[in-house]
C-alpha positions, 0 to 999 in steps of 0.5 A: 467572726461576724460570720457566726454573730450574724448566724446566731442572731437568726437563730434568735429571731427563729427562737425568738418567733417560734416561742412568742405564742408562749404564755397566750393560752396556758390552758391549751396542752397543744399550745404548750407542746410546740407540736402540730398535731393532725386529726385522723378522719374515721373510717365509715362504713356504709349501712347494711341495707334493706328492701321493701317488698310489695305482696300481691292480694287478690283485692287491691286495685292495680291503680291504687298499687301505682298510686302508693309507689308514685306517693312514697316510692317517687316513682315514675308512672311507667316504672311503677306500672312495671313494679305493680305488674311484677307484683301481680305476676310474681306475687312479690316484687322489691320496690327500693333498698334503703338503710334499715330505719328509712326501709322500716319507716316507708313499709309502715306508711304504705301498710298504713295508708293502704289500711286508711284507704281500706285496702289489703296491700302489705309491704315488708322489710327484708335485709338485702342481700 
């Protein structure tokens, strides 16, 4: 018999402890349920992606096409000597992807800039493949 006193004084206390939250938050649903509940994390999926193109003109010096992918492009001298070539060779070279806005973004300031500078180099925006 003291067995079972002794065993239903601990379902008291567990009783007792898994209620005594009762009452502190009347506003909260989940207080009130006694369930713990887990957040689900969302699913993200990676943007679709777009080159910048660089057009080959017959007026802009070779320097200045360096110049532009060092500036917007944080592009070291020597690639950006092999980007300008591949350029000038091949009428049209691919000089970053990025996620639309960044793409649209970067293609507006060279066409700006080279146009400030008074010179022909456009760049284009194109969804990767």
């Amino acid at each position: 018999m003291a067995h079972s006193v002794s065993m239903q004084s601990d379902l008291t206390n567990i009783s007792a402890m898994r209620w005594s939250n009762e009452g502190e938050d009347e506003g909260s649903d989940d207080a009130d349920s006694g369930l713990a509940t887990v957040t689900a994390k969302p699913k993200l999926k990676r943007p679709p992606m777009y080159k910048v193109i660089l057009l080959n003109d017959d007026y802009t010096p070779m320097e200045f096409v360096v110049h532009v992918l060092e500036l917007f492009f944080s592009i070291e001298r020597e690639k950006a000597t092999q980007i300008m070539l591949a350029v000038h060779t091949q009428g049209a070279a691919v000089v970053g992807i990025f996620p639309r806005d960044i793409a649209e973004t970067k293609s507006e300031q060279v066409n700006q800039y080279s146009q400030e500078n008074n010179h022909p180099l456009i760049s284009t925006v194109e969804m990767s493949d």
